[in-house]
N, CA and C of each residue as an Amber inpcrd file, in Angstrom:
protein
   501
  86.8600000  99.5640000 129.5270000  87.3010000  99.4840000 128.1490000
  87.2280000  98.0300000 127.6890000  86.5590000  97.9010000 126.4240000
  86.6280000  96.4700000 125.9830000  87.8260000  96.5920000 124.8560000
  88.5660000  95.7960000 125.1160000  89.8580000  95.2290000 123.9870000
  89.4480000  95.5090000 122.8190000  88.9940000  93.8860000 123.0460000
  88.2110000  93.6320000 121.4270000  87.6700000  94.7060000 120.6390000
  86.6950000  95.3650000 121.1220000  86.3450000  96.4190000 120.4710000
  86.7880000  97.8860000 120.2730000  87.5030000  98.4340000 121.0260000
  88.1340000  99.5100000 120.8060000  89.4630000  99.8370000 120.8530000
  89.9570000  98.3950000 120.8260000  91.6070000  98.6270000 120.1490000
  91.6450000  99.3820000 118.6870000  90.8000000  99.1880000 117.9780000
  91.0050000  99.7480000 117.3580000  89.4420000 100.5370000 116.6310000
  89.6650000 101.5640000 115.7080000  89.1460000 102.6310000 114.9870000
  89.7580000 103.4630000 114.0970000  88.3530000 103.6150000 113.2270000
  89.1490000 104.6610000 111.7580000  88.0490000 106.0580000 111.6960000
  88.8690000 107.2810000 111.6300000  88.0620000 108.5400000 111.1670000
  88.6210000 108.8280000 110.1470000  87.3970000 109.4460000 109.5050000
  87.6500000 110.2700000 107.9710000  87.4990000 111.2830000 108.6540000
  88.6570000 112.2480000 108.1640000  88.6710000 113.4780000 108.0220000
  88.2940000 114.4070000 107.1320000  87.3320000 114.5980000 107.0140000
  86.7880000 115.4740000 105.6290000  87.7110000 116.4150000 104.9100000
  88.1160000 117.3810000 105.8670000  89.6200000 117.9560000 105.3660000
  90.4990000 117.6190000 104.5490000  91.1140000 116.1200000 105.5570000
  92.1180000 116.2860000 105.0590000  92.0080000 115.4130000 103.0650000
  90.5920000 114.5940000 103.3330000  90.2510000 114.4650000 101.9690000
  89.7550000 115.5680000 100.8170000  89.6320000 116.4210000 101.6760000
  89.4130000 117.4340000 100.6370000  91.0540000 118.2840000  99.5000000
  91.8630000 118.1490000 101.0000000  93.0670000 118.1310000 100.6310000
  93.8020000 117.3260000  99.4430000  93.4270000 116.2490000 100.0110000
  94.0400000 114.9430000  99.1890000  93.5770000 115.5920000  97.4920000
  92.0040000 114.8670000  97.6920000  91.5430000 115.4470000  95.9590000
  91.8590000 116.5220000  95.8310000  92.0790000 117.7130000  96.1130000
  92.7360000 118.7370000  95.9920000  94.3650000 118.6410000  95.4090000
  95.4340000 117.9700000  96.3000000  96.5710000 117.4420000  95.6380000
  96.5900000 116.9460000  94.2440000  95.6120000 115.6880000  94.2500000
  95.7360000 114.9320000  93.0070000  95.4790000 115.9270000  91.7690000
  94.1890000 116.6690000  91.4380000  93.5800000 117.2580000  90.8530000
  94.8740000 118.5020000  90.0730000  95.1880000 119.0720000  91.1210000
  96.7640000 119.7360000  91.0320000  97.6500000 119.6390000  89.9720000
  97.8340000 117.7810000  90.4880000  98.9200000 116.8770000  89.9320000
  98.4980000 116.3980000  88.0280000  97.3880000 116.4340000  87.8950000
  97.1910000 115.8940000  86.7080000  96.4960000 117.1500000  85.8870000
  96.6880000 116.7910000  84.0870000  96.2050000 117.6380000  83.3780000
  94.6320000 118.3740000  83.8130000  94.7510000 119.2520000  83.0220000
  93.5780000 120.5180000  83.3470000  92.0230000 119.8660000  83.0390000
  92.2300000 118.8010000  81.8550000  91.2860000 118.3450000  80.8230000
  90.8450000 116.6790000  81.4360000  91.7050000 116.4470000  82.3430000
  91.4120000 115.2780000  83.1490000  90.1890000 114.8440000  83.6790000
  89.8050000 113.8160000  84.0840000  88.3740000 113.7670000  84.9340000
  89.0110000 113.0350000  86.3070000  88.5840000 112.5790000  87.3530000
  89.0730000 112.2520000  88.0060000  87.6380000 111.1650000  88.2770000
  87.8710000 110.2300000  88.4750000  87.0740000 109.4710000  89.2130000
  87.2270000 108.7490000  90.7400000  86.3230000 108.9260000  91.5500000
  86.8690000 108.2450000  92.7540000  85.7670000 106.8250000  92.7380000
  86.5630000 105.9870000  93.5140000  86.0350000 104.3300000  93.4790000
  85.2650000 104.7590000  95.0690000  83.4890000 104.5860000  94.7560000
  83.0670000 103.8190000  96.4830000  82.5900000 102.9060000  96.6560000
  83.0260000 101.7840000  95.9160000  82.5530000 100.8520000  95.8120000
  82.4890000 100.1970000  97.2810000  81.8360000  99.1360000  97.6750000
  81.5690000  98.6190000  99.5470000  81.5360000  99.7020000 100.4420000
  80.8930000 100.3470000 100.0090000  80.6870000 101.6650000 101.2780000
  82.2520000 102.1640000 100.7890000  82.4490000 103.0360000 100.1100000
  83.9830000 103.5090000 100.2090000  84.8810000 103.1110000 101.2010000
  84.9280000 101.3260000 100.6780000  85.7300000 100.6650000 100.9990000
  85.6090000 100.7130000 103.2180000  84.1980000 100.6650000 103.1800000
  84.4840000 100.7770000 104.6110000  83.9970000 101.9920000 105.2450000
  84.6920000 103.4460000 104.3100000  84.4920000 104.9430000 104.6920000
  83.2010000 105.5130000 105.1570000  82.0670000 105.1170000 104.3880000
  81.3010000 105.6790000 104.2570000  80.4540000 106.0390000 102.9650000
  80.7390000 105.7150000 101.9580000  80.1450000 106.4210000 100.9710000
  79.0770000 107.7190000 100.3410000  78.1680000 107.2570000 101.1410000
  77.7450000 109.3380000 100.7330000  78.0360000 110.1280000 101.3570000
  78.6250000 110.4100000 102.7180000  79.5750000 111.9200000 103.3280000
  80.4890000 111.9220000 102.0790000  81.2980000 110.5880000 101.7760000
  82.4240000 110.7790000 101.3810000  81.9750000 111.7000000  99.8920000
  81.3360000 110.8090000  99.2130000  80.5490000 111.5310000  97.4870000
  79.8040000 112.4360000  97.9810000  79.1200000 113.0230000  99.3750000
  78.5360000 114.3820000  99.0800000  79.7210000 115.9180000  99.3300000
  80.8520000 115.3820000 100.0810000  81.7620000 115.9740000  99.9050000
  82.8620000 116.4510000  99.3180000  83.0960000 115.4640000  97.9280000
  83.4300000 115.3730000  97.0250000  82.8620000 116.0100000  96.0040000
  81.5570000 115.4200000  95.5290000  81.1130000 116.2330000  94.6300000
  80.1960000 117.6320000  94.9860000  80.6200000 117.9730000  96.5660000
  80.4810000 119.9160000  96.3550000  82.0890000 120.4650000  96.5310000
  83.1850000 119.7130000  96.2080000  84.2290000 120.5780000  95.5360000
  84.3310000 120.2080000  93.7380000  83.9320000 119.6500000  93.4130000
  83.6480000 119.5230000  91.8180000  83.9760000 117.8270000  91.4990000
  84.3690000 116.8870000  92.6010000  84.6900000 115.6080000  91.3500000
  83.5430000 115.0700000  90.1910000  84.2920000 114.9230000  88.9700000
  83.5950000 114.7260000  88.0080000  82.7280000 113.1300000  87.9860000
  83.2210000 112.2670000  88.9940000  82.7080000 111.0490000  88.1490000
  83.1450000 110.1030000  89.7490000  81.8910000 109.4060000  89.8670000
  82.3800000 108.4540000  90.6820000  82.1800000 106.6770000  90.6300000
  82.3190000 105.6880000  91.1710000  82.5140000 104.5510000  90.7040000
  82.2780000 103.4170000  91.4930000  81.3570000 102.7170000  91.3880000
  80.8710000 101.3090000  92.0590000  80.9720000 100.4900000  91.4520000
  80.2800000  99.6320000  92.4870000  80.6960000  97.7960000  92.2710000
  79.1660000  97.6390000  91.2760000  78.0630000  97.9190000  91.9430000
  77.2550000  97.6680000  91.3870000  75.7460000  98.3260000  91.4160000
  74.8140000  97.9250000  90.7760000  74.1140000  98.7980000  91.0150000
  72.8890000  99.1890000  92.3690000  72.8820000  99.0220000  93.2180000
  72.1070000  99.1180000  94.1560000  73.4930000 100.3700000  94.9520000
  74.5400000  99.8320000  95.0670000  75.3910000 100.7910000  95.1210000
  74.9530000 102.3980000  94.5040000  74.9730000 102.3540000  93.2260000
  74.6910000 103.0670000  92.4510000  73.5030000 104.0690000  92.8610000
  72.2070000 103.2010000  92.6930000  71.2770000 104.0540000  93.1380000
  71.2290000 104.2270000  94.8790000  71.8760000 103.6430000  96.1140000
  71.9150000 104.2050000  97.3960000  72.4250000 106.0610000  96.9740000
  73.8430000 105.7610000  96.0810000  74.1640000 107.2360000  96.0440000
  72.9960000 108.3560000  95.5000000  72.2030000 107.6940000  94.2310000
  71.6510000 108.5600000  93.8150000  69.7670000 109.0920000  94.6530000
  69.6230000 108.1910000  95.7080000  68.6660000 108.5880000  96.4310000
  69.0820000 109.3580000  97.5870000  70.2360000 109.6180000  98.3130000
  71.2630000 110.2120000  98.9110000  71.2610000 111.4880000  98.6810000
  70.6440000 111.9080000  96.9940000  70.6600000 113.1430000  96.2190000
  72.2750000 113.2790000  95.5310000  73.0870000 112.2340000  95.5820000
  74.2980000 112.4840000  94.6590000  73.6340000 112.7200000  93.2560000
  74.7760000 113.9400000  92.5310000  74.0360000 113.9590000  90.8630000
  75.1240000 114.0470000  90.0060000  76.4590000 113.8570000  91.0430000
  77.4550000 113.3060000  89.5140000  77.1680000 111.9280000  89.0490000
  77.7580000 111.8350000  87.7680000  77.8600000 110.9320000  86.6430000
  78.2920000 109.6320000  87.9950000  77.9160000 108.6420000  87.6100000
  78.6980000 107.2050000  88.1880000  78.5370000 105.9960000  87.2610000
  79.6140000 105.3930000  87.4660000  80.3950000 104.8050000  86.6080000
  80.0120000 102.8830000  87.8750000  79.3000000 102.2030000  87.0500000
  79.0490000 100.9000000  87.4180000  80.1520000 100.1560000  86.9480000
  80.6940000  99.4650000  87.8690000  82.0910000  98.3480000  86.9960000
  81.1450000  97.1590000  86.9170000  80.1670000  96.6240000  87.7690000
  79.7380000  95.4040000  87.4510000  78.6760000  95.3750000  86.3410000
  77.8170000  93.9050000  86.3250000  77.3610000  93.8570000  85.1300000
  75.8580000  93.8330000  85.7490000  74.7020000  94.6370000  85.0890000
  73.8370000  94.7880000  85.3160000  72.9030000  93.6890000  84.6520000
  71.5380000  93.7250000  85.6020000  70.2130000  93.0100000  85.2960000
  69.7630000  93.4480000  84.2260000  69.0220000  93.0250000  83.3250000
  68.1670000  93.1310000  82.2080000  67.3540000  94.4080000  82.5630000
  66.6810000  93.8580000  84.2050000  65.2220000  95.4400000  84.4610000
  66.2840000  96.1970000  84.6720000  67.3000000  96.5680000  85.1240000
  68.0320000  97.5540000  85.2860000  68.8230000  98.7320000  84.5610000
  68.8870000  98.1230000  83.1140000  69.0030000  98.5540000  82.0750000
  68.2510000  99.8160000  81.7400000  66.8210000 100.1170000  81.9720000
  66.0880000 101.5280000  81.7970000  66.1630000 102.5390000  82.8040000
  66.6460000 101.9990000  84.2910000  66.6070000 102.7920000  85.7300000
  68.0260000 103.5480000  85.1080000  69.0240000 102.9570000  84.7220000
  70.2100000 102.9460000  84.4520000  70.5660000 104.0440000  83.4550000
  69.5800000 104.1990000  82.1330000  69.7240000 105.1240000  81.3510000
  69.4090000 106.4850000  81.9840000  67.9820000 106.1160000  82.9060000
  67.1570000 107.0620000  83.0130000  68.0990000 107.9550000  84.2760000
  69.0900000 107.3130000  85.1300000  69.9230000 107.8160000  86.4790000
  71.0490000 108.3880000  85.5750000  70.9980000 108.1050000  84.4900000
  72.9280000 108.7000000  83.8860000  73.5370000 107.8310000  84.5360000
  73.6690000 106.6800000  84.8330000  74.6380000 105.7620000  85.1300000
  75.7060000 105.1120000  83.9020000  76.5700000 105.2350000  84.2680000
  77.4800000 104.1630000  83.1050000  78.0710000 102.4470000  83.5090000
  77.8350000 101.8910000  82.5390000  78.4220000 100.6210000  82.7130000
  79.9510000 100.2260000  81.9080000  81.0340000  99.2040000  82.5470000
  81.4930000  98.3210000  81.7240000  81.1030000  97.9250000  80.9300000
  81.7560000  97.4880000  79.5660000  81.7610000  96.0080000  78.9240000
  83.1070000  95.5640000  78.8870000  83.2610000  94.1010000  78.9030000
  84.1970000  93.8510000  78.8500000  84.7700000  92.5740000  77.4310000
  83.2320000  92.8040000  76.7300000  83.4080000  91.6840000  75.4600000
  82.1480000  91.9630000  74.6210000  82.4590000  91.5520000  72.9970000
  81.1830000  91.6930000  72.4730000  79.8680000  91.8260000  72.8020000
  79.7230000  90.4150000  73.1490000  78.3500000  89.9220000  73.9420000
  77.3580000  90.6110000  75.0260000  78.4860000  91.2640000  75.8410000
  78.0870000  92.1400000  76.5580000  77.2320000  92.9620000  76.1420000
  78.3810000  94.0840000  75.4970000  77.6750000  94.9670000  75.1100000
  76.6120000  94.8390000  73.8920000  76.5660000  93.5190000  73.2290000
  75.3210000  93.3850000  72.3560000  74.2330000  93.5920000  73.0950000
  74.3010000  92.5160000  74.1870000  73.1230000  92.6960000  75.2060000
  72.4930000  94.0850000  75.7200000  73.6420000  95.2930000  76.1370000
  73.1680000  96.4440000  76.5580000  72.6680000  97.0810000  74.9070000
  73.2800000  96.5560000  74.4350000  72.3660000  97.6910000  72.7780000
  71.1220000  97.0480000  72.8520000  70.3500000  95.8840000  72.7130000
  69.8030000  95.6130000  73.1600000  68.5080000  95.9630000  73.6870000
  69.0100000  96.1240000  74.9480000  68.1810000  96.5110000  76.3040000
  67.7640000  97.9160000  76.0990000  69.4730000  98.5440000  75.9130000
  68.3180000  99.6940000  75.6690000  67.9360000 100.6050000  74.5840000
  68.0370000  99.5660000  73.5410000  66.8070000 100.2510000  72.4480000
  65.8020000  99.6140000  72.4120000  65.2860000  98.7680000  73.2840000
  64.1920000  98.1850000  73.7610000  63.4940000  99.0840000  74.7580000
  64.5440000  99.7650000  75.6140000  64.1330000 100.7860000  76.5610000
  63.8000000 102.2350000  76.5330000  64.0690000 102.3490000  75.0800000
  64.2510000 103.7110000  74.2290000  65.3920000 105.0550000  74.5770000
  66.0980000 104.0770000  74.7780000  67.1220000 105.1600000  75.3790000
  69.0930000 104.9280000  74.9590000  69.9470000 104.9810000  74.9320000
  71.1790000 104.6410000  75.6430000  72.0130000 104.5900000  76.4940000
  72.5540000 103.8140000  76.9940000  73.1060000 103.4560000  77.2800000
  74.6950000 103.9740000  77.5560000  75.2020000 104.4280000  78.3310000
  76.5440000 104.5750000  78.8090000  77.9560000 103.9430000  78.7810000
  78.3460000 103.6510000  78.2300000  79.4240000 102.1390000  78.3580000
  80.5520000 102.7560000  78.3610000  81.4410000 102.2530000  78.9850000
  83.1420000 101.9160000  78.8250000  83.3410000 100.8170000  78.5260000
  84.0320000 100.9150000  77.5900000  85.0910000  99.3920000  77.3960000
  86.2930000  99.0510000  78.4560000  86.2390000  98.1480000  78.9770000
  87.3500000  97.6760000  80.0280000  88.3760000  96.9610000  79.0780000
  89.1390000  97.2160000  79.0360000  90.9800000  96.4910000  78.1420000
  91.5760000  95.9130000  79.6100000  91.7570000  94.9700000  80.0490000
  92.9290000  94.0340000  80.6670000  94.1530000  94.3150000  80.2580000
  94.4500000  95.4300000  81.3410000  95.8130000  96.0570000  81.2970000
  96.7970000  94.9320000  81.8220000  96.7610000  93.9970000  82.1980000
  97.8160000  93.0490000  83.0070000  97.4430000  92.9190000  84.3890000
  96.7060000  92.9210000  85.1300000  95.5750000  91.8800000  85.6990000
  95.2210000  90.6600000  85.7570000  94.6630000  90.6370000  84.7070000
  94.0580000  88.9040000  83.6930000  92.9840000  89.1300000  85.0460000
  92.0880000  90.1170000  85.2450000  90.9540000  89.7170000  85.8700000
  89.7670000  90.3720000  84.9570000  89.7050000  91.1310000  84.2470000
  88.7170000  90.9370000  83.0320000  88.8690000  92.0200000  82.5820000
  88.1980000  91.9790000  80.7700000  88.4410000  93.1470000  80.2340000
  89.0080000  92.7860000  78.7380000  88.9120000  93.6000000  77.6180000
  89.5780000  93.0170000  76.2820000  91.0650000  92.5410000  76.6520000
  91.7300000  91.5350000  76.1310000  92.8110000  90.8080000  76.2180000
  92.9290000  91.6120000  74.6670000  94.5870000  92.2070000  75.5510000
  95.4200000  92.5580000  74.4340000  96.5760000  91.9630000  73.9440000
  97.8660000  92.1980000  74.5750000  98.8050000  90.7380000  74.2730000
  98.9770000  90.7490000  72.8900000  98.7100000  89.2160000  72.7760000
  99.2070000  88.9430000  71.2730000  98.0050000  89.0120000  70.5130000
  96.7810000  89.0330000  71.2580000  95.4260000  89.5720000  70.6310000
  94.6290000  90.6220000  69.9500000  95.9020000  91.8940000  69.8850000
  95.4760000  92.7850000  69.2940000  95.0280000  93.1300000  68.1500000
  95.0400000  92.4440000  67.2310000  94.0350000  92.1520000  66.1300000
  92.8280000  91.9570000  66.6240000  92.4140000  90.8150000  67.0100000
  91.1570000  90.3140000  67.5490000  90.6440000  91.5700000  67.8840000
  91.1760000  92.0010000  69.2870000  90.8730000  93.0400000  70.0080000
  90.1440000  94.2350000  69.1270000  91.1470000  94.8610000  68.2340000
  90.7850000  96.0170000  67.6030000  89.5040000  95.7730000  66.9640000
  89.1740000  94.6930000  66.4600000  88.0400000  93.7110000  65.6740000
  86.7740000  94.3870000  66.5660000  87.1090000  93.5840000  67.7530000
  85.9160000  93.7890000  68.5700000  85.2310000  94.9960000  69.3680000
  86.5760000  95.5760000  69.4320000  85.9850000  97.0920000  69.7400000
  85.1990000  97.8570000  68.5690000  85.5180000  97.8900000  67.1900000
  85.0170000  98.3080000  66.0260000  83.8380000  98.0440000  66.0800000
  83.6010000  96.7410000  66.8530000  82.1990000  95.7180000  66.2300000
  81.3620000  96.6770000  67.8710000  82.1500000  96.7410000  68.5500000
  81.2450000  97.4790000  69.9760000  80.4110000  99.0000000  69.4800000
  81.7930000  99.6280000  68.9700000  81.0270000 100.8070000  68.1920000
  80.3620000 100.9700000  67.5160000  79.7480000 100.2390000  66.3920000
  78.6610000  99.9950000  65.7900000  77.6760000  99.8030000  66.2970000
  77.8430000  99.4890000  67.9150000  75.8110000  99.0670000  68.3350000
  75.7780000 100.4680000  68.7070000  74.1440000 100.2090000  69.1660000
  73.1110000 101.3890000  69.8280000  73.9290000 102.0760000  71.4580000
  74.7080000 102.2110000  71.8390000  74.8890000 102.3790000  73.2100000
  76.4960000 103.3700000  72.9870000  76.4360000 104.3890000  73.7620000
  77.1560000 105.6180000  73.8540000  78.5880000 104.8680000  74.9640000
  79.3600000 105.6030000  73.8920000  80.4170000 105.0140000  74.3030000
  81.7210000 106.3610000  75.3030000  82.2780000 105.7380000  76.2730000
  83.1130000 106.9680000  77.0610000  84.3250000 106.3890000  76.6520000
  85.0530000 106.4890000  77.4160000  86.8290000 106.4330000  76.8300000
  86.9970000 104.9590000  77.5720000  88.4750000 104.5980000  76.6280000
  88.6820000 103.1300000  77.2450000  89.2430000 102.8440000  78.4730000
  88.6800000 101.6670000  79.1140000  89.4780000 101.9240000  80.8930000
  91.0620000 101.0710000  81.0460000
């Protein structure tokens, strides 16, 4: 036996995650979506056992760091919706429409850029708006900014790029 190496170890239990999302799903409204985060290999887990087991009991929506993330799942044959938190490349912008991927924004500019891209790409674009719930690690600043704020979301909805609910 080597120490170092097999003091310790982690198994996923498929079960008992099936369980789990099963609990949660339970727990919250009917009309809900649920998203699960795999972002870094689900955190370590695994990421496609984990999303191919997931999405054959129904989760609606799943969620990375970025996009190479993104498309590992979708060559994997994952075909739920996924949800990119980071900020994408310019060429990535048409792979992106064309996979049903969604992105963040987290400020005007941003999302000027994705209107942009992809009506350059002939397509749209997916977006969530990220709001900085109390964090302060990114996202519309609300606070005493809520004027501003409301400003800029108005000004988001006006571009070319399809918008999902706020995060």
């Amino acid at each position: 036996m080597n120490l170092q190496q097999d003091r310790t170890w982690m198994e996923v239990n498929l079960d008992i995650l099936r369980e789990n999302y099963d609990t949660i799903r339970n727990g919250i409204k009917k009309n809900s979506d649920i998203m699960v985060m795999l972002k870094a290999n689900a955190y370590g887990l695994g990421a496609i056992p984990i999303a191919r087991e997931l999405e054959s009991i129904g989760c609606q929506r799943f969620g990375v760091a970025c996009f190479e993330e993104a498309m590992e799942l979708r060559d994997a044959g994952i075909q739920t919706p996924i949800l990119i938190v980071g900020m994408l490349q310019q060429q990535q912008v048409p792979v992106a429409i064309k996979q049903n991927f969604s992105v963040t924004v987290s400020d005007l500019a941003a999302a000027e850029k994705y209107s942009r891209l992809a009506e350059a790409a002939g397509g749209k674009l997916h977006t969530y708006i990220k709001v900085d719930v109390g964090m302060s690690r990114f996202g519309i600043v609300l606070d005493e900014h809520m004027e501003e704020a409301v400003g800029e979301v108005i000004e988001m909805y006006r571009l070319q790029i399809l918008f999902g609910m706020v995060l």
